[in-house]
N, C-alpha and C positions, 0 to 999 in steps of 0.2 A: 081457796079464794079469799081475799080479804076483801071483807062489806065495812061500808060505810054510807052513814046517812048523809043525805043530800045538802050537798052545800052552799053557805053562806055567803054571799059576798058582802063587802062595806068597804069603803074609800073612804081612805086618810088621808090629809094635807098637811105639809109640813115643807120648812126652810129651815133648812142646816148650814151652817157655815163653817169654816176655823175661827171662831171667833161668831162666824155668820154662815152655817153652813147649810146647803139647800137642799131640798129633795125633793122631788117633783110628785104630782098625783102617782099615788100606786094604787092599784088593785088588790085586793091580800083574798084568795080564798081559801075557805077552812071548812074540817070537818072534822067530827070524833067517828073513834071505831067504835063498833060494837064487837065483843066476844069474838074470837078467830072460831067458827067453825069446822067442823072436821070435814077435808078435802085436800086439794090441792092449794098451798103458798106459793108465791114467789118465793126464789135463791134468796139467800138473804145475801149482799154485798159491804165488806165490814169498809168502813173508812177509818183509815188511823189520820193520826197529826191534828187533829180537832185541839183547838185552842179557844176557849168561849168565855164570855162573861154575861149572863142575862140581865136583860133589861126591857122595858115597856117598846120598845120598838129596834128591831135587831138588824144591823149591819153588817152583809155578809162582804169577806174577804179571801178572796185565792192570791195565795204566793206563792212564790219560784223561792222557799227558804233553803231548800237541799241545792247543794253544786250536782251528786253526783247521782245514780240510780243503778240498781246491780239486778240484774233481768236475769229471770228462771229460762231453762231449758222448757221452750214448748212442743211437746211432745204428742198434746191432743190427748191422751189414754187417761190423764186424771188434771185433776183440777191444777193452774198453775198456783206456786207458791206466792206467797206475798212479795209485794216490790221493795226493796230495801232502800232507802235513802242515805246516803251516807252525807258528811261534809256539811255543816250549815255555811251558808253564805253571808258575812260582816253586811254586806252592802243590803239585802234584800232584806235580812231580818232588820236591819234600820229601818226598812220601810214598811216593813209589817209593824213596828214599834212606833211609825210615825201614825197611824190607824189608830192603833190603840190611845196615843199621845189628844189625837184631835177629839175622840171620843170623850174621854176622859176632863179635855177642860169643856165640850161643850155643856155635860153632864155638873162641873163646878161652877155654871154660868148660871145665874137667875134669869138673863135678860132671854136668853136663845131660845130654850125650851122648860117654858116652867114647868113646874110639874109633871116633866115627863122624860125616865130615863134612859138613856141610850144604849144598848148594851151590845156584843158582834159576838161572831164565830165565824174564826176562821179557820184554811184547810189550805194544805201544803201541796202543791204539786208535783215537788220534788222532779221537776224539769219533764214532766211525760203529761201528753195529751189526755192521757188513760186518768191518771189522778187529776186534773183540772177537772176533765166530767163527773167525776164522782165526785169530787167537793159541788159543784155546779147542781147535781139534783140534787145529792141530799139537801143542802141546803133550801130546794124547793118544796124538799119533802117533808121540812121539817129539824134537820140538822141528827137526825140520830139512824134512819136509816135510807135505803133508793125506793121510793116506790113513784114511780113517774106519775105527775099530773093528779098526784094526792098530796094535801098536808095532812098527814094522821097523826100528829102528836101537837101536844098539849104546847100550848109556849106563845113568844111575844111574835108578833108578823114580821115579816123580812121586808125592810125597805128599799132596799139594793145592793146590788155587789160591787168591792172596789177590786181590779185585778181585772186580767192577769199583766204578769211583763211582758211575756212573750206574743208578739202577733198571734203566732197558730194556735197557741192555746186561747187566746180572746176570741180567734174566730169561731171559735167550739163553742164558747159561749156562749157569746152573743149569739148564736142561731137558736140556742135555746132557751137563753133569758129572753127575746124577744119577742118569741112567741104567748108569752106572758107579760109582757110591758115591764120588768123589773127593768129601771136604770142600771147600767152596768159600766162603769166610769175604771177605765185604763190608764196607768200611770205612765208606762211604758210602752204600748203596743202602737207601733209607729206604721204600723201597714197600710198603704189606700186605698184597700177595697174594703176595710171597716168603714168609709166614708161613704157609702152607695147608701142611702138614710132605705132603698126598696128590703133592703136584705137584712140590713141592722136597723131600725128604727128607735132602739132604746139604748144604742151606744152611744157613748162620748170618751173624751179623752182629754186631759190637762198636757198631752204632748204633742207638737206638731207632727200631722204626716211626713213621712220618707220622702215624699214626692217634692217639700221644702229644702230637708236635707241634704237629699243628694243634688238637688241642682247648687245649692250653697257649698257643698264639698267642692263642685265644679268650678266654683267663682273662685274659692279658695285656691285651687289649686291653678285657674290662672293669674291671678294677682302675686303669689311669687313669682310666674314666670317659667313654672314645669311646664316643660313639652313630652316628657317622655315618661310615662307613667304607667305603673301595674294595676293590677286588680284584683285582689283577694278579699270572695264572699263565701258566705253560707251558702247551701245548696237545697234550703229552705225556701219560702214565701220572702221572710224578711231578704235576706243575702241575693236572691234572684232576680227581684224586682228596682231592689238598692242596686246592683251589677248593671243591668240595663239603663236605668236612668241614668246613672252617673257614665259609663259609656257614652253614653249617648252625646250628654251635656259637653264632656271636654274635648269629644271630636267635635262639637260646634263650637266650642272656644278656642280651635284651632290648635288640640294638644291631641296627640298617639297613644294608643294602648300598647305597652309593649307586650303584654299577658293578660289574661284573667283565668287563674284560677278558682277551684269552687274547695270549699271545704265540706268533705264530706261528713256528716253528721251520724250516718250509721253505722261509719265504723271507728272501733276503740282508737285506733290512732288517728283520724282527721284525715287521712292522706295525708300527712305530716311531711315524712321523706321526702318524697316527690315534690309536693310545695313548696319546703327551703333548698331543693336544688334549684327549682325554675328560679326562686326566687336569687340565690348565691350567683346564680349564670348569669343573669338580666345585667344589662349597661345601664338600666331603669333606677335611681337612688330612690322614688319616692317611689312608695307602696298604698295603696285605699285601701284598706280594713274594713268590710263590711262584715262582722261577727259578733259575737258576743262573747263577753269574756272570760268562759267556762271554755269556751269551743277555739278561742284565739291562745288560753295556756296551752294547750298540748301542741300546739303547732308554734309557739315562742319557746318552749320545751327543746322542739326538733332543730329550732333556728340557732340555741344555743350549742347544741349538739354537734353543728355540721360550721359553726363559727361564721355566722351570719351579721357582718358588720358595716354598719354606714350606709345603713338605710335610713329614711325618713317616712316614720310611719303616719299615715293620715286616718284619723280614728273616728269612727262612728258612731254616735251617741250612747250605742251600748255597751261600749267598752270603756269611752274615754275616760271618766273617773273612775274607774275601777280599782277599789282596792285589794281586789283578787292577785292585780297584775302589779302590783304598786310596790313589788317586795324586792328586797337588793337583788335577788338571784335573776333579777329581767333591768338590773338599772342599767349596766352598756347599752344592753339591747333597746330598750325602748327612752331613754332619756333624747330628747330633741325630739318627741312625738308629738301633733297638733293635729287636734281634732276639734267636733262639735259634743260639746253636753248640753243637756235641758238646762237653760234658764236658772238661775240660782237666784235665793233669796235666803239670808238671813234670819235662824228664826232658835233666836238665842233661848225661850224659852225652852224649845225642844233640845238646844245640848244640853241645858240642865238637868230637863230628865231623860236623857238615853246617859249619863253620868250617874244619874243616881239608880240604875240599873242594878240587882242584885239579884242571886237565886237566891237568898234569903225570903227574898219578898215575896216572890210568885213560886211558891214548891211545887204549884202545879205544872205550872210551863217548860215543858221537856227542852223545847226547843234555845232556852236560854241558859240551865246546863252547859249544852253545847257549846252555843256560841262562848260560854265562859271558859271552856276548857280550852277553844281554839284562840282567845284571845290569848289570855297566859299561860300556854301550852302546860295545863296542868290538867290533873284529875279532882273532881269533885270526891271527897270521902262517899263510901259505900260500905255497907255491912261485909260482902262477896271480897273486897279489894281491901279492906283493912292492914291484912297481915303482909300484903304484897310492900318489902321495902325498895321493888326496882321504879315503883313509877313515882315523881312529883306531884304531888294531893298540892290541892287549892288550900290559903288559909282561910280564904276569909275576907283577909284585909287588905285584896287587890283593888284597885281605883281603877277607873275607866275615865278620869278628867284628863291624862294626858293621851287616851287611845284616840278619842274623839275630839280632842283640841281644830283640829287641821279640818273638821269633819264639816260641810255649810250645808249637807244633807240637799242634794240636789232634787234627787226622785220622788220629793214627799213636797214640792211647792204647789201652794192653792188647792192641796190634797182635799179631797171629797168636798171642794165647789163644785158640785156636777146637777146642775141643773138647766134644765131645757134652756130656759129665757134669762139666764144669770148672765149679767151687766156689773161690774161694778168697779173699782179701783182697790186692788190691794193696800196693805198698810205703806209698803213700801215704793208707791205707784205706780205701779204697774196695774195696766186696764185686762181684765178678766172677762175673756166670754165665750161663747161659741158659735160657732156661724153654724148654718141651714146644715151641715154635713155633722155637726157635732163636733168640730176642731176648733184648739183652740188658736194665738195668735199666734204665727211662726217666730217664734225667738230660739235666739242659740247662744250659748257664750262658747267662745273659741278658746278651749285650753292649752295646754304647751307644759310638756313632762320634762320637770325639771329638778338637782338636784336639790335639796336646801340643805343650810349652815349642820344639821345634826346627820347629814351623807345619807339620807333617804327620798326616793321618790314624793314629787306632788304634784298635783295640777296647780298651774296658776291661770285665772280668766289674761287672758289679752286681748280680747275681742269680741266684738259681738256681729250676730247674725240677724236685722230685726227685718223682716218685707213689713211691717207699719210704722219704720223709722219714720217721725215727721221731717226731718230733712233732706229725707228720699235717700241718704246714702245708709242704701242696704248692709252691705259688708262694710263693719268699721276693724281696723288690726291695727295695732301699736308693736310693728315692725320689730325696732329698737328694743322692744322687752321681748321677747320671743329669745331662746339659747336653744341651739339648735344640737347634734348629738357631737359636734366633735367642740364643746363648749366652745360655740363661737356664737358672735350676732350677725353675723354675713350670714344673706340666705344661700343656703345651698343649691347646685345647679344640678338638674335632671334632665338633661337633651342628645336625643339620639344624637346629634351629627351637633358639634361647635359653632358656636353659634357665628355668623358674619358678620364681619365691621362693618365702619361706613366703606362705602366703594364699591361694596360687591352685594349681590344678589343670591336670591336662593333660589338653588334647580333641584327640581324636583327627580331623582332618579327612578326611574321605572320596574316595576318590582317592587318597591320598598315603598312603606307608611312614609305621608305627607312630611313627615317632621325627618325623617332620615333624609336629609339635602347633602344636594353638596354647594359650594359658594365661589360662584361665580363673577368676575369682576362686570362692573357693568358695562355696558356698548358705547360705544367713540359718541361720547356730547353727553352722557347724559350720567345723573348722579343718583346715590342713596347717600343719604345724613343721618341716617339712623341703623342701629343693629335687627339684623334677622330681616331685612327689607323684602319683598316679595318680588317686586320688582319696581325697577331704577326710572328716574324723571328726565325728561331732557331739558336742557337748558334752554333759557329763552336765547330770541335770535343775533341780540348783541352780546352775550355770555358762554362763556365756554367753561368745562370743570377745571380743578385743580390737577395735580400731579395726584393726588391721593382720591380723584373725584367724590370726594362730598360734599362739593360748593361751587358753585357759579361765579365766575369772576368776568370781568369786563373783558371783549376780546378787545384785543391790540387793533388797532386799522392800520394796514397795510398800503405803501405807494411807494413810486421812485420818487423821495424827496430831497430834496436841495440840500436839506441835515443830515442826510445818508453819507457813507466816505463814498458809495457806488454814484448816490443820485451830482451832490457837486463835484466829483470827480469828471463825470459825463459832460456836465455842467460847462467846466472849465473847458475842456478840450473843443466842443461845441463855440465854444465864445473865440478860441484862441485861432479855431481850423475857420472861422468866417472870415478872421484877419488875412488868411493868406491869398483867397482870389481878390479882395480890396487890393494888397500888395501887387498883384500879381496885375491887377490892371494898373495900378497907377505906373509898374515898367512900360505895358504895352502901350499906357499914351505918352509916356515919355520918349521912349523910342519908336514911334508911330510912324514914323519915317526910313525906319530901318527896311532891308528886303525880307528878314527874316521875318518881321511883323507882318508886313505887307502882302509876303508872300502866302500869305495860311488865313487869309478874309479877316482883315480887322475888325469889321464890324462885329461878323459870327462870333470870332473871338470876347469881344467884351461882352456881346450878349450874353453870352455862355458861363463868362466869371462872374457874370450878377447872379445870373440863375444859380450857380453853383453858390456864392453867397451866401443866397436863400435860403438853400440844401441844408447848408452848414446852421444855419438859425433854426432851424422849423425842426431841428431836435430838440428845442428847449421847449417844444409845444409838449415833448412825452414828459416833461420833468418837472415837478411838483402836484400839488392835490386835482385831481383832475374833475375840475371844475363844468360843470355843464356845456356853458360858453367855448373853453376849450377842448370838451368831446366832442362839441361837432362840428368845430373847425378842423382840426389838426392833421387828420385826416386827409381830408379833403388838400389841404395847403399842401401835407407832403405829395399828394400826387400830382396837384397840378405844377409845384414847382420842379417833380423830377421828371414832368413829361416834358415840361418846357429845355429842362437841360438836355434831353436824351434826344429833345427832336433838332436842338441847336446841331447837339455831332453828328446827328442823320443830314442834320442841312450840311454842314461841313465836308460830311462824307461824301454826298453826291455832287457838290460843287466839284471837288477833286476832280471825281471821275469827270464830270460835265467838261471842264475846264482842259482836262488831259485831251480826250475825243475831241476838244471844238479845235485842236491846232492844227490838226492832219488837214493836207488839203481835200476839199470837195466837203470837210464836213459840214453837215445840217445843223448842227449842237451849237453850233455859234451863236444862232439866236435864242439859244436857252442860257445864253453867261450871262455873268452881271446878276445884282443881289434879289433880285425880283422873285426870284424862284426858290432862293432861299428860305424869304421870309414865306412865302406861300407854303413852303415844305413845313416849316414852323407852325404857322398857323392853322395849316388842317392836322398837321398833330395833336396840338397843345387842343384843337377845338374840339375833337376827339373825343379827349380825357375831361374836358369841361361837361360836357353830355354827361357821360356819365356821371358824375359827378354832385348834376343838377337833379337828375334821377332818383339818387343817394339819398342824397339831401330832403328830394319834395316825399317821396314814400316810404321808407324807412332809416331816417338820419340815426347819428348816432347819438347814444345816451349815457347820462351817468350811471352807475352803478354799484350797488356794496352788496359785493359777493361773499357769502357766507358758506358754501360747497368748495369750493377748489380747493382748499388750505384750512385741515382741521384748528381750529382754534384763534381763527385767526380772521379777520375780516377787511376783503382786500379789496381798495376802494379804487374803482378802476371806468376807465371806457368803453359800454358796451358796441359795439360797430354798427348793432341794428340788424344790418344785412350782412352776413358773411357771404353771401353772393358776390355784392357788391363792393365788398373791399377787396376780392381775390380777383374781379374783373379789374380795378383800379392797379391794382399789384400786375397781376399779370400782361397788361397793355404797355406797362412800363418795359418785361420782359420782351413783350414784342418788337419794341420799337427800339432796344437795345440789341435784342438777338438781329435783326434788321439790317442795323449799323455795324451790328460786327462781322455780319456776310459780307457785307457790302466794301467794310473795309479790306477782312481778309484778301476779296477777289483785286482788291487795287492797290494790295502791300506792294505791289514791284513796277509801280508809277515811279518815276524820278522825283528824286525827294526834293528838285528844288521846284517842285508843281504842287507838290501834298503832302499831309501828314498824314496816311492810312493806316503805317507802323503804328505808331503811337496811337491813334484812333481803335488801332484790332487790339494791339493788348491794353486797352484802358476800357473798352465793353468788355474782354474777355476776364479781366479781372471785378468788372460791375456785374457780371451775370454769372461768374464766381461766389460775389457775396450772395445777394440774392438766394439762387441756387439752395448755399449752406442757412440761410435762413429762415426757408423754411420748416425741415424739421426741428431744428432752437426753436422756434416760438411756436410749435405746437406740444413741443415738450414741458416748454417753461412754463411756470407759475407764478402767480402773483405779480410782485414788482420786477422780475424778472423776466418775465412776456416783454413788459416794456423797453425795459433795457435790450434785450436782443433788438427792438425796432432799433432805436438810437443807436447800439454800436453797427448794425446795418447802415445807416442812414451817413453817416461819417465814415464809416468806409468804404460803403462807394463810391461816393464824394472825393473823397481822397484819393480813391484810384483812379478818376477822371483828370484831379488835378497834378497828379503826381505823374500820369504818365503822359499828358496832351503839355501841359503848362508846364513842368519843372526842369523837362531837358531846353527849352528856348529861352527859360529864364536863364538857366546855365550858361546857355553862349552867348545870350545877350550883356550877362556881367562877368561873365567869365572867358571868353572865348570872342573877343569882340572882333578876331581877323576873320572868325567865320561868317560872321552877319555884315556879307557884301557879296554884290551880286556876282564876282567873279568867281568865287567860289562854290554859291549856289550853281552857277552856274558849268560850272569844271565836275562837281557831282552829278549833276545832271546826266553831264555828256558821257561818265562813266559809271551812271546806272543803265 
């Protein structure tokens, strides 16, 4: 057992900075041993990689300095062998070196801590859980060897630990540093269950949580405009938790996973193979890197292997400056790579001294040997290796001013400001501090792996990531400086399915992720003006799309108008066909005296050429802009003037007959001759079609209208009827009163012609209910300005065929044939009908 006398406690206060670095109340307690008695000890547990300098108050450090670790056969039957670390890390021993660097001028400062020296010990990890915790107690124990929840040895108190990089190894940590209140300030460890202040309470960290990261990777990745994108993490805490949130985010930015792989960590090859096929097969160009960059070489190893090119790799803070990965043998591969690093700042006095670097100076520092062999791949002289002339020995008077030129030392900014309530503005100003969880402010700079002038890899910043930008604009990227892998400035495109121009729409096919469309043109009226549209707009009611729909243009208005060749062609013929019943009465009053005129009811007759006049005019009511006024006339006019014509031939036609019957003797019909009965035939006709008419008119007249359905793109300005009831009664009555007169004539075709015209009367309805007839399927077929027109060339031809078969054979023989217009004649026909 090992005794010890009971212990002391005392509280130190003290503020540390870089320049000003801080450190919160600690507790330190201590004890001396007395003499080991003889019994039972603790195992003793040796810790190699100790690197120290004492001093009046001691700062402890864990780092990830080793890349690589070579694990014993556990077998259980004896003790395992010691863990080998092989590989020191450029990148990490910087940062272990930037420790030492801020220690070092705080200790050449009068102002910081007078009289009092700073001195650390630090302990290597060498990438395994196992070695964090043993640097982690010893350190509590004292630094020399494990005894939990004792300091038994002699030395300065431990003010806090900086480390580690790795999330899992800080969460190891901190459950143990916290139970003792040491501050324990992570330069690297981006995880966001360190932020639960119930679990960690003495954590902090100079780097943003993952939970900033990856949704900032997600903004990233849609401000180029990737839709189709991979996922390759760690199958750790880090890589798990970074896979799901960044998932998450760019299916809410409206972008597809095509993959997520995991990289396996416990075995030698990563799942390597398998990862650069999925990844070689994928339609996917851009790839998320969620690794680190120990664990991302063997799987760019594999990717070189299997010829893995013209990806777009998106890199995650723990990789992106990596000078692990920065070496020609990955520049195809990863050149045009863009990711997020920690925040950088400038801190010229530290390249000086990572430059004036030597093993000369520190003989005891094993670990910089190393790093000196790996930089100038030599050997450091040894007693053992003297005589050996195959290997390259170091001289001596290798420089490290051009290794670390390029070098802005990212992972060491506002290094060990770790204090609770620490507020303040850097030199460079930038505002330093911690919120309630221990985080600091989410900054990122966005780098971009590019060649330079000497044909080696570098980062260059092109952007920043700040959530306390004061202009609100979070994500800033300078596009134009960004080279992307196939040395271009054009961003490259990563989209399952081609993306849609204007005109067309995206459909979504069933089975397959949102972003796998296909592009469909949009629906009749309506547009997309922009690429990838979701779906298409319709046009407002006076606009219709282009030929290419992505713009609204004025529709056309449509009518039968007078500038039409249709509408004044109609026009003319209308005006010229009015001229022939004027003509046609001015023979009948000229020869009014004749038998032929005489013979066939003068009167009837002129009535009949007015009305048909009319006929001929009251087309010009269908022809031009159809004004209010003339919808709810025109109508109307056409029906009363062709009732009045129709009832003229009905009177015509029954005079005939009346006229033929009243000669026989004994007949009755004699007191129905003479024109009384004519016009009464007329008048209950025509009064008829008036009724209704007035009907029409008083409850549902007819109206203007601009139709926008019947005729895509087009808007056709027309007269609505009101009532289709009532314009098919007004139409139809006319058909009555024509079908009527053409019974009536057929039955009295074989009356003696010098008594009547019934001939001519049966084929001039039979040709009027001809048209008609073929009229109405045209004008329920027709469209637009051709509805109308089918009325008007109706409306003129059956006019025409009134006039052409009542009127145009007795015009004939009245100027042509003038031996036959005399009663002897008429009369000689008679007797030999």
């Amino acid at each position: 057992m090992i005794c010890c006398k009971e212990q002391r406690g005392h509280r130190l206060k003290w503020f540390i900075f870089l320049k000003t670095l801080a450190l919160s109340n600690i507790s330190i307690d201590k004890c001396s041993c007395s003499d080991l008695k003889i019994g039972c000890t603790l195992p003793s547990e040796s810790v190699n990689g100790n690197l120290s300098r004492p001093g009046d108050i001691v700062i402890g450090g864990i780092f990830r300095i080793y890349m690589k670790a070579t694990y014993s056969d556990f077998r259980f039957t004896r003790k395992p062998l010691e863990l080998k670390c092989e590989e020191v890390s450029i990148q990490h021993y910087q940062s272990m070196q930037a420790l030492i660097f801020a220690i070092e001028e705080i200790n050449a400062s009068p102002e910081v801590l007078p009289n009092i020296t700073l001195g650390f010990q630090i302990f290597d990890t060498c990438i395994t859980i196992r070695r964090a915790a043993q640097g982690t107690l010893s350190l509590l124990s004292g630094g020399e060897g494990i005894t939990p929840n004792y300091h038994c040895h002699k030395g300065a108190p431990l003010a806090g630990v900086v480390g580690d990089s790795g999330s899992t190894r800080s969460i190891l940590m901190a459950h143990i540093l916290g139970l003792y209140k040491y501050p324990q300030i992570s330069y690297f460890s981006t995880s966001p269950i360190l932020s639960k202040r119930d679990l960690f309470p003495s954590f902090f960290r100079t780097i943003p949580s993952d939970e900033f990261q990856m949704r900032g990777l997600a903004q990233m990745v849609a401000h180029f405009g990737w839709t189709w994108v991979g996922i390759l993490a760690n199958d750790d805490e880090y890589g798990q938790f970074g896979l799901q949130v960044a998932k998450q985010e760019l299916m809410s930015g409206g972008a597809c996973v095509a993959f997520t792989e995991n990289i396996l960590t416990g075995k030698p090859n990563r799942n390597a193979p398998h990862i650069a096929k999925v990844i070689n097969d994928s339609t996917a160009k851009v790839v998320v890197v969620i690794t680190s960059n120990s664990d991302f070489y063997i799987v760019a190893e594999e990717l070189l292997k299997q010829n893995v090119t013209g990806k777009i790799w998106v890199a995650s803070e723990a990789w992106s400056t990596s000078a692990y990965l920065s070496i020609d043998r990955f520049r195809a591969l990863l050149v045009g790579t863009i990711g997020f690093a920690i925040h950088s700042g400038q801190l010229p006095k530290f390249n000086k001294y990572l430059n004036s670097l030597h093993p000369s100076k520190y003989p005891h520092d094993s670990y910089m040997a190393e790093f000196w062999e790996k930089v100038f791949s030599c050997k450091i002289i040894q007693q053992e290796n003297v005589d050996n002339t195959t290997i390259k020995f170091c001289t001596g008077n290798e420089k490290l001013e051009n290794f670390f030129i390029q070098d802005d030392h990212r992972s060491s900014l506002n290094l060990l400001h770790y204090v609770k309530n620490v507020n303040f503005l850097a030199k460079d100003g930038s505002h330093v501090f911690f919120d309630a969880k221990g985080n600091p402010p989410a900054i990122y700079d966005i780098v971009n792996w590019r060649v330079n002038p000497r044909g080696t890899l570098e980062q260059v910043t092109v952007g920043s990531y700040n959530l306390n930008a004061p202009d609100g604009n979070i994500l800033n990227i300078v596009s134009a400086e960004i080279i992307w892998f196939n040395n271009d400035t054009q961003v490259p495109v990563s989209k399952c399915s081609p993306s849609c121009g204007s005109g067309f729409r995206k459909v979504i096919v069933p089975g397959k992720p949102p972003c796998c469309y296909e592009c469909a043109r949009c629906p009749q009226g309506q547009i997309s003006n922009q690429t990838d549209a979701v779906e298409c707009h319709p046009c407002s009611w006076d606009t219709w799309p282009n030929l290419q729909q992505d713009r609204c243009l004025p529709r056309p208005t449509e009518f039968l108008s007078y500038e039409q060749p249709l509408g004044y062609s109609l026009a003319t013929i209308s005006m010229f066909s009015s001229l022939t019943p004027i003509a046609i009465l001015g023979i009948f009053i000229h020869y009014k005296t004749t038998p032929i005129v005489r013979a066939n009811n003068y009167s009837l007759s002129c009535l009949l050429l007015l009305s048909l006049f009319l006929c001929f005019l009251c087309s010009l009511g269908f022809i031009g802009y159809p004004q209010p006024e003339k919808c709810l006339l025109r109508q109307v006019a056409f029906g009363m003037v062709f009732a009045l014509c129709i009832s003229c031939v009905l009177a015509k036609t029954i005079t005939v007959v009346i006229a033929f019957n009243a000669t026989k003797p004994g007949s009755r019909l004699r007191k129905w001759t003479g024109v009384k009965v004519s016009y009464c035939v007329i008048m209950l006709c025509a009064l008829i079609q008036t009724i209704d008419c007035a009907l029409w008119l008083i409850f549902s007249p007819p109206f203007h209208e601009l139709d926008t359905d019947t005729q895509p793109g087009v808007i056709i300005a027309n007269c609505n009827e009101g009532s289709p009831t009532a314009f098919w009664c007004m139409l139809g009555y006319l058909g009555l009163l024509a079908s009527i007169s053409f019974i009536v004539a057929f039955l009295a075709r074989r009356l003696p012609d010098s008594f009547n015209e019934a001939k001519l009367i049966t084929f001039s309805m039979l040709a009027f209910l001809s048209v008609w007839v073929s009229f109405i399927p045209a004008y329920l077929s027709a469209r637009g300005m051709y509805t109308v027109a089918m009325e008007v060339f109706a409306i003129l031809s059956s006019s025409w065929a009134v006039v052409g078969c009542i009127f145009v054979p007795k015009c004939y023989i009245i100027l042509f044939r003038p031996n036959m217009n005399s009663r002897i004649h008429l009369s000689f026909k008679g007797k030999e009908a």
